[in-house]
C-alpha positions as a Markdown table, in Angstrom:
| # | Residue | x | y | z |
|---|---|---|---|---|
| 1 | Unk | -127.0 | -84.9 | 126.7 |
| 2 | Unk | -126.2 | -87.4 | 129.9 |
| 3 | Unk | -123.1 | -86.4 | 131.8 |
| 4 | Unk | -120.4 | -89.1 | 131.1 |
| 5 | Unk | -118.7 | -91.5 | 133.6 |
| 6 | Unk | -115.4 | -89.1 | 134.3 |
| 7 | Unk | -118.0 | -85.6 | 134.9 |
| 8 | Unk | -120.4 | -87.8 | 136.9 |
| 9 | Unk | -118.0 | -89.2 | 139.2 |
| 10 | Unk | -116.1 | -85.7 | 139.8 |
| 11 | Unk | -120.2 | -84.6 | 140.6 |
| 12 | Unk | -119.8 | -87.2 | 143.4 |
| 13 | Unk | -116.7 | -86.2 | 144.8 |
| 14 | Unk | -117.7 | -82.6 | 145.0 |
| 15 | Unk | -120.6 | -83.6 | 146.9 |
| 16 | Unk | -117.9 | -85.7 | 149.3 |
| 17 | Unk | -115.4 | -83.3 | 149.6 |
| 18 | Unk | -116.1 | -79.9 | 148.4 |
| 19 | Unk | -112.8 | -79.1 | 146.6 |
| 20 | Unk | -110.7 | -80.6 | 144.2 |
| 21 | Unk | -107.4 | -80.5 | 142.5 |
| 22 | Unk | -105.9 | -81.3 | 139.2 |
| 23 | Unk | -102.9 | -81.2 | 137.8 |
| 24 | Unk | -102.0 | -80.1 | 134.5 |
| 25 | Unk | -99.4 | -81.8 | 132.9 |
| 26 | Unk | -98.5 | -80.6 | 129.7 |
| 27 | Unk | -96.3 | -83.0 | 127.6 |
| 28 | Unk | -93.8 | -80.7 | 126.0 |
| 29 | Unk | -92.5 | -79.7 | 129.4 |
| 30 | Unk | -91.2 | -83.0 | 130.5 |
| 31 | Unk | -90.7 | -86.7 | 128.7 |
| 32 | Unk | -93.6 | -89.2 | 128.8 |
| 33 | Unk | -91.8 | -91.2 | 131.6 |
| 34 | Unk | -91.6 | -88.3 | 134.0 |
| 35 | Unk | -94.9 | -87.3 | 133.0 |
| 36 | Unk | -96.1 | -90.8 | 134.4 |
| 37 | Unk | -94.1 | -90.4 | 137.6 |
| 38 | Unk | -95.7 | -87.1 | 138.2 |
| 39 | Unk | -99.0 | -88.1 | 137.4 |
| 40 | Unk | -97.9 | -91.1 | 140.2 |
| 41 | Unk | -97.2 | -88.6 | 142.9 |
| 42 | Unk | -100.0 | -86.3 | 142.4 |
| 43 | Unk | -102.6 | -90.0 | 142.3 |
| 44 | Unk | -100.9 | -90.6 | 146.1 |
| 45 | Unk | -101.1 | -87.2 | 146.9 |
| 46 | Unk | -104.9 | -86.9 | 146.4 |
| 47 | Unk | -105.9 | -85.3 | 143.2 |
| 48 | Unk | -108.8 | -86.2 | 141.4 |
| 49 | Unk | -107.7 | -85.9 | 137.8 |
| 50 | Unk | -105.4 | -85.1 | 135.1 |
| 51 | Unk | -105.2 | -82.6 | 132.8 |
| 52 | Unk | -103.4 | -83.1 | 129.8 |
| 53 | Unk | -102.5 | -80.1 | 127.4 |
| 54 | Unk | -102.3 | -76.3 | 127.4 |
| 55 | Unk | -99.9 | -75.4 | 125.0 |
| 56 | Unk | -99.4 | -75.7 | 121.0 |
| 57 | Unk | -97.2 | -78.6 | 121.4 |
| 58 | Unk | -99.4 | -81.0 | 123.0 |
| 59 | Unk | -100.3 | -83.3 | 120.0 |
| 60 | Unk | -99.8 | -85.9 | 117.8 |
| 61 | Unk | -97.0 | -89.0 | 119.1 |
| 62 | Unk | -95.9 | -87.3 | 121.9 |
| 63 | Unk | -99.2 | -86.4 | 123.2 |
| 64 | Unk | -100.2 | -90.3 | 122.8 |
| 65 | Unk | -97.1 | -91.5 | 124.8 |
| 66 | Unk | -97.5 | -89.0 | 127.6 |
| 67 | Unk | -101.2 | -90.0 | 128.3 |
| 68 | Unk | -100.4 | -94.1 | 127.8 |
| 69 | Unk | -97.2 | -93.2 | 130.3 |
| 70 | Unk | -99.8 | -91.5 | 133.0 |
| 71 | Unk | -102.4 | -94.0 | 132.7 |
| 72 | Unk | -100.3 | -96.5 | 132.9 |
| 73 | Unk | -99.3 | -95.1 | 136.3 |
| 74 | Unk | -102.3 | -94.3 | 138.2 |
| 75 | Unk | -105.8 | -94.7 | 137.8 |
| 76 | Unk | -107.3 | -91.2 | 138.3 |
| 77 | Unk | -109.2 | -90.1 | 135.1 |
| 78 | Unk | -107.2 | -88.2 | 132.4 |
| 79 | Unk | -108.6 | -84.9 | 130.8 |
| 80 | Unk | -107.6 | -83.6 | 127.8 |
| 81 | Unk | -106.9 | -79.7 | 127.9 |
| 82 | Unk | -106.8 | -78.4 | 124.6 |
| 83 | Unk | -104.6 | -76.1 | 123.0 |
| 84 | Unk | -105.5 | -76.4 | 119.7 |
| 85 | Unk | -107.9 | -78.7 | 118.0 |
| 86 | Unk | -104.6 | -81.0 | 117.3 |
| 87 | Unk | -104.7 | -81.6 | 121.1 |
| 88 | Unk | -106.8 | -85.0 | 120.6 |
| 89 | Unk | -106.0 | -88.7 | 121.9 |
| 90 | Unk | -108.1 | -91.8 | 121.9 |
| 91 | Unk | -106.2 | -92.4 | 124.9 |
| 92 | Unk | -107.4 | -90.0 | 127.3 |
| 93 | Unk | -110.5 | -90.4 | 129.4 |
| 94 | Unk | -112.5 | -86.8 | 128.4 |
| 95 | Unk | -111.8 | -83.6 | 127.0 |
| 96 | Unk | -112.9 | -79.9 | 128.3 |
| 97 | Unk | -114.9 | -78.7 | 125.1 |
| 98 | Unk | -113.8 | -75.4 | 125.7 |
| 99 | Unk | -115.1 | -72.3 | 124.3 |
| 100 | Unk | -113.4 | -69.3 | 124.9 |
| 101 | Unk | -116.2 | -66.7 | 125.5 |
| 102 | Unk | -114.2 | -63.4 | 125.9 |
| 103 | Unk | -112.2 | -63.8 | 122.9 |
| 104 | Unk | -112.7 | -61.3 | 119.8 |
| 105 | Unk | -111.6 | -64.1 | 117.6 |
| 106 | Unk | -115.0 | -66.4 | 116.5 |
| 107 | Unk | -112.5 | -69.0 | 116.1 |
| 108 | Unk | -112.2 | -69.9 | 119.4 |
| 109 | Unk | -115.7 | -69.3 | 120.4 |
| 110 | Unk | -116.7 | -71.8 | 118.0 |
| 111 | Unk | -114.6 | -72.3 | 114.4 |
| 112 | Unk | -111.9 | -74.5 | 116.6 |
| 113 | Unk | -115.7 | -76.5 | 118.2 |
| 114 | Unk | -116.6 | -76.9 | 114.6 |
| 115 | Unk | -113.5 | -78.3 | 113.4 |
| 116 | Unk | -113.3 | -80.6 | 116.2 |
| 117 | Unk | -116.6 | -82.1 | 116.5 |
| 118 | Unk | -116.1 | -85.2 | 114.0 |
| 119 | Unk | -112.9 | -85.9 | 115.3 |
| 120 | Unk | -114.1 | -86.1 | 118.8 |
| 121 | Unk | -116.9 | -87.8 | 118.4 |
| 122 | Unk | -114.9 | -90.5 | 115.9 |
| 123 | Unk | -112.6 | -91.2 | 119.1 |
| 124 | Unk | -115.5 | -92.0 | 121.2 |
| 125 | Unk | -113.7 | -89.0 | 124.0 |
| 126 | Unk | -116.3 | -88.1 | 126.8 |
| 127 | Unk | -117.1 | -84.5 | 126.2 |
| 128 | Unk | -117.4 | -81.8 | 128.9 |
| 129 | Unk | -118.8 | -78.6 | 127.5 |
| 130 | Unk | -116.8 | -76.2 | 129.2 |
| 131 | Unk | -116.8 | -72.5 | 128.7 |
| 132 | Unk | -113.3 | -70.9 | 129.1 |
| 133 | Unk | -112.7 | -67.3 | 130.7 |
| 134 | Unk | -110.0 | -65.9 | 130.5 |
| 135 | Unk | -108.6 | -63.0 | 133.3 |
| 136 | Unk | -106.0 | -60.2 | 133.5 |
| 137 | Unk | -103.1 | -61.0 | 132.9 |
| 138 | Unk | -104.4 | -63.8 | 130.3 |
| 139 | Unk | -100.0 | -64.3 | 129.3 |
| 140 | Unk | -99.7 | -66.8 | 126.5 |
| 141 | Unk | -103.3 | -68.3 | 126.3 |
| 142 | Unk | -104.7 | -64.8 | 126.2 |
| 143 | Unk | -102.9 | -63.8 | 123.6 |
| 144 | Unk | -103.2 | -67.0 | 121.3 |
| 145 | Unk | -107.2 | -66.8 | 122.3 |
| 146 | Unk | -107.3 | -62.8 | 121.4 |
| 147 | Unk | -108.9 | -62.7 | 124.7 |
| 148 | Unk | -110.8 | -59.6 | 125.7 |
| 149 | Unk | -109.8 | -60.2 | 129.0 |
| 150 | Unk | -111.6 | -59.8 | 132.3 |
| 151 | Unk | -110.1 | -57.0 | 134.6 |
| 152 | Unk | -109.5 | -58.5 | 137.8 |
| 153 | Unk | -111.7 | -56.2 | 139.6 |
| 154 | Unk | -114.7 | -56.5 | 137.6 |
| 155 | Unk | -116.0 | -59.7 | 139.6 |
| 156 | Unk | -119.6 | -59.0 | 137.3 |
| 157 | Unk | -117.7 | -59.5 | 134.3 |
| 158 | Unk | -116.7 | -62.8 | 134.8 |
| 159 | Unk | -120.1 | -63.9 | 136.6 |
| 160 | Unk | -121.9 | -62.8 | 133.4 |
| 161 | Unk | -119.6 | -64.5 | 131.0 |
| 162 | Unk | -119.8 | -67.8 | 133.1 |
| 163 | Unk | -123.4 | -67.2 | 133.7 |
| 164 | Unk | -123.6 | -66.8 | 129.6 |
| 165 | Unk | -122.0 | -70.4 | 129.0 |
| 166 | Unk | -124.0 | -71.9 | 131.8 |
| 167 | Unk | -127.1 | -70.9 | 129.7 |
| 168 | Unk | -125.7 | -72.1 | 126.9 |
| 169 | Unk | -125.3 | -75.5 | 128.0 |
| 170 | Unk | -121.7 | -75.7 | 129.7 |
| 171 | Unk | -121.4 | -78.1 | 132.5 |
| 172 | Unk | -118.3 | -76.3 | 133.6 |
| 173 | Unk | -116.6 | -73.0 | 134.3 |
| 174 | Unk | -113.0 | -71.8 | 134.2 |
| 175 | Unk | -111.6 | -68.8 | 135.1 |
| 176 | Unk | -108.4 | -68.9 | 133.8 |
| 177 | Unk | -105.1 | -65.9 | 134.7 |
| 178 | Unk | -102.8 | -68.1 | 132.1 |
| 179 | Unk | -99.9 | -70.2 | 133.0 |
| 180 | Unk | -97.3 | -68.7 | 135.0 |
| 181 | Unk | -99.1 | -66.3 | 136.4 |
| 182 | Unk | -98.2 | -64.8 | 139.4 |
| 183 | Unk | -101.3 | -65.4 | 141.6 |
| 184 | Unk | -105.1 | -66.7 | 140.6 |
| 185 | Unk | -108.3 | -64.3 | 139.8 |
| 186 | Unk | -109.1 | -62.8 | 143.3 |
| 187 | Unk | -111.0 | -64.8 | 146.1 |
| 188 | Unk | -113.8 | -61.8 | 145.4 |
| 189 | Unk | -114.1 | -62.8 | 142.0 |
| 190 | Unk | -114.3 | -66.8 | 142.4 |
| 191 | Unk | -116.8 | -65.4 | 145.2 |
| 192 | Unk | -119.0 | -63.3 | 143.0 |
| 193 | Unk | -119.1 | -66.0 | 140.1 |
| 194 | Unk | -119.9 | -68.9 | 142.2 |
| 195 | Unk | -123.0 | -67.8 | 143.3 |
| 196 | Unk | -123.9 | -66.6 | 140.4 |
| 197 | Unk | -124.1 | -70.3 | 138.8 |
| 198 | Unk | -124.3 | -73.4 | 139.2 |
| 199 | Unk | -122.4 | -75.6 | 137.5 |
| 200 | Unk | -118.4 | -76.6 | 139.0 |
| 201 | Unk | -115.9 | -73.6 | 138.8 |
| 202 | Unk | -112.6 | -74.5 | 138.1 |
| 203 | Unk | -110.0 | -71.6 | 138.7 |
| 204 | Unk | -106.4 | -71.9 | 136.7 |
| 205 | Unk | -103.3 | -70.1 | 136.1 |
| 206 | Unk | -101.3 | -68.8 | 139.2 |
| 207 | Unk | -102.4 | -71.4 | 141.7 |
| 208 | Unk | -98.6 | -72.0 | 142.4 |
| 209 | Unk | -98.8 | -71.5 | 146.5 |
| 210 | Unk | -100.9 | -73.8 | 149.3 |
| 211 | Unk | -102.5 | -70.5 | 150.3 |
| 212 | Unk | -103.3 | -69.6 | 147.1 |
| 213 | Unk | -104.9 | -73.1 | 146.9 |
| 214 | Unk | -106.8 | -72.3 | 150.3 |
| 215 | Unk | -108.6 | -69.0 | 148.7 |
| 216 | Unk | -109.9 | -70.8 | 145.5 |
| 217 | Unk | -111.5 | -73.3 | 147.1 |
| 218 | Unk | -112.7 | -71.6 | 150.5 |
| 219 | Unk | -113.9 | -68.7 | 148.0 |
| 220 | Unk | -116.3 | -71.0 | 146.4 |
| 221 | Unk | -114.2 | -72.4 | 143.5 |
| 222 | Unk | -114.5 | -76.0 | 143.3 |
| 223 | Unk | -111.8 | -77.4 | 141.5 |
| 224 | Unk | -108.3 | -75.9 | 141.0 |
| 225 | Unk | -105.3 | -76.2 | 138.5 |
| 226 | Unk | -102.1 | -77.2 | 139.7 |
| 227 | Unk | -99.2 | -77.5 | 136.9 |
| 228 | Unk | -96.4 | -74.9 | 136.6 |
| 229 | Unk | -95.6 | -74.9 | 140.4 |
| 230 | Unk | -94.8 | -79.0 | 139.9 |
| 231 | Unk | -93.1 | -78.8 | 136.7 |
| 232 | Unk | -90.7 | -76.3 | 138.4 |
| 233 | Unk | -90.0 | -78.1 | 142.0 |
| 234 | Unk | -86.8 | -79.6 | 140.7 |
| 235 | Unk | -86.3 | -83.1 | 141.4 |
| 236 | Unk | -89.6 | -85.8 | 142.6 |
| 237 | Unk | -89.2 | -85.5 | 146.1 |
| 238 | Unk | -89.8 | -81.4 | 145.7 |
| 239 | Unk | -92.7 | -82.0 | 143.6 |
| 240 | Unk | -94.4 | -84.9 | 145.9 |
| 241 | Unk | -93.8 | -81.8 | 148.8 |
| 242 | Unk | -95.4 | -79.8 | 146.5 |
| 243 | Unk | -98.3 | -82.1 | 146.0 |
| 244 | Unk | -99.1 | -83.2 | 149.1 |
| 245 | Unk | -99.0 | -79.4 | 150.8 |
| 246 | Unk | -101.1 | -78.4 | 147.8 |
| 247 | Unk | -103.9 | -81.3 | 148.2 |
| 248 | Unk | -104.3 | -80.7 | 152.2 |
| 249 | Unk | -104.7 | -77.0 | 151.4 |
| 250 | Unk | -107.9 | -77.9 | 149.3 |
| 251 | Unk | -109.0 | -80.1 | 151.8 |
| 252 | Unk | -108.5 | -77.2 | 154.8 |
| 253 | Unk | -110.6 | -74.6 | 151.9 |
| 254 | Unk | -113.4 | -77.0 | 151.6 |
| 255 | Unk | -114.1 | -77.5 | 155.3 |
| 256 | Unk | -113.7 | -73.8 | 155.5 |
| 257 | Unk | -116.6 | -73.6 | 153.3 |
| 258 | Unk | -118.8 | -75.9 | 156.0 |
């Protein structure tokens, strides 16, 4: 299967710049307008992409407006981020195809793929197999997923499992703590799994500090998810801070990679 346009291009700018961020927005956590404005500031700020989803709520109407409210404010690509196979819009750009490959539940390894498929392919979305690990503590997505999750200090674990989806036919690797957590997998983990494959890793879930953002990326991660630390700054100004302190931070772990 050919890459599409929005995984081709963020190929490119991995090559450029060595590090990327997103951020999530996910719209039951803020109205469709402020979801655009957000999506504004992190555009300006420099991230590459946003990612649109994450919780059980992100579908249907609201799901729709948010994505038409963020594209109609900046031009970076939108990715959906599914939390359930109702997370869907002909609106957005792509969509991870996530399989979770630590969960106990074949559902989400590949009943929700399944379901999905049609509907996908009937809104013409760019697909990006992605497989989806998911790391003490795991909070609300590990226990939706039934995640067997990934003790943080068994670095092989999570290699093998992203090594697994890479053989498979993933394009891309997340290692994901779950929202809110207090701080990502370990900089030895994102280490260890990086150069075990080699397709993009993308590390989410706790990535709510500029030094936090620093290790990902200087560790070998290549793109990182930015969203509860943003939806929590308080007023624009605090999230543009936010943004901006993030984006260099990821620019200072890439040429630490050099």
């Amino acid at each position: 299967m050919n890459s599409g346009k929005v995984y081709s291009k963020l190929l490119s700018q991995l090559k450029e710049e060595a590090g990327a961020l997103f951020l999530v927005i996910d719209p039951p956590n803020q109205s469709p307008l402020q979801a655009g404005k957000l999506a504004k500031i992190a555009e300006d700020s420099g991230a590459k992409a946003i990612a649109v989803g994450g919780s059980l709520g992100a579908q249907g109407k609201l799901l729709d407006d948010t994505l038409i409210a963020i594209k109609d404010s900046c031009s970076i690509p939108t990715i959906l981020f599914p939390g359930n196979i109702a997370t869907l819009s002909h609106v957005a750009d792509a969509i991870y195809f996530m399989s979770m490959l630590n969960s106990n539940d074949p559902y989400y390894i590949s009943g929700a793929q399944v379901a999905s498929s049609f509907p996908i392919k009937k809104l013409g979305l760019e697909v990006i197999p992605t497989t989806y690990i998911i790391v003490e503590p795991g909070r609300a997505v590990g226990f939706m997923g039934r995640a067997q999750l990934i003790p943080r200090n068994l670095n092989y674990l999570a290699a093998a499992n992203a090594l697994a989806g890479e053989f498979m036919g993933s394009k891309l690797a997340i290692l994901e703590s779950g929202g809110g957590a207090d701080m990502p997998v370990t900089k030895e983990m994102i280490s260890y799994t990086k150069k075990t494959i080699s397709i993009p890793l993308l590390i989410a879930g706790g990535v709510n500090k500029p030094e936090y953002a620093f290790d990902c990326i200087s560790s070998g991660a290549d793109i990182i998810h930015v969203g509860s630390a943003i939806e929590k700054a308080g007023s624009e100004k605090e999230a543009a801070s936010r943004l901006k302190k993030m984006c260099a931070a990821v620019k200072q772990g890439a040429k630490a990679k050099e």
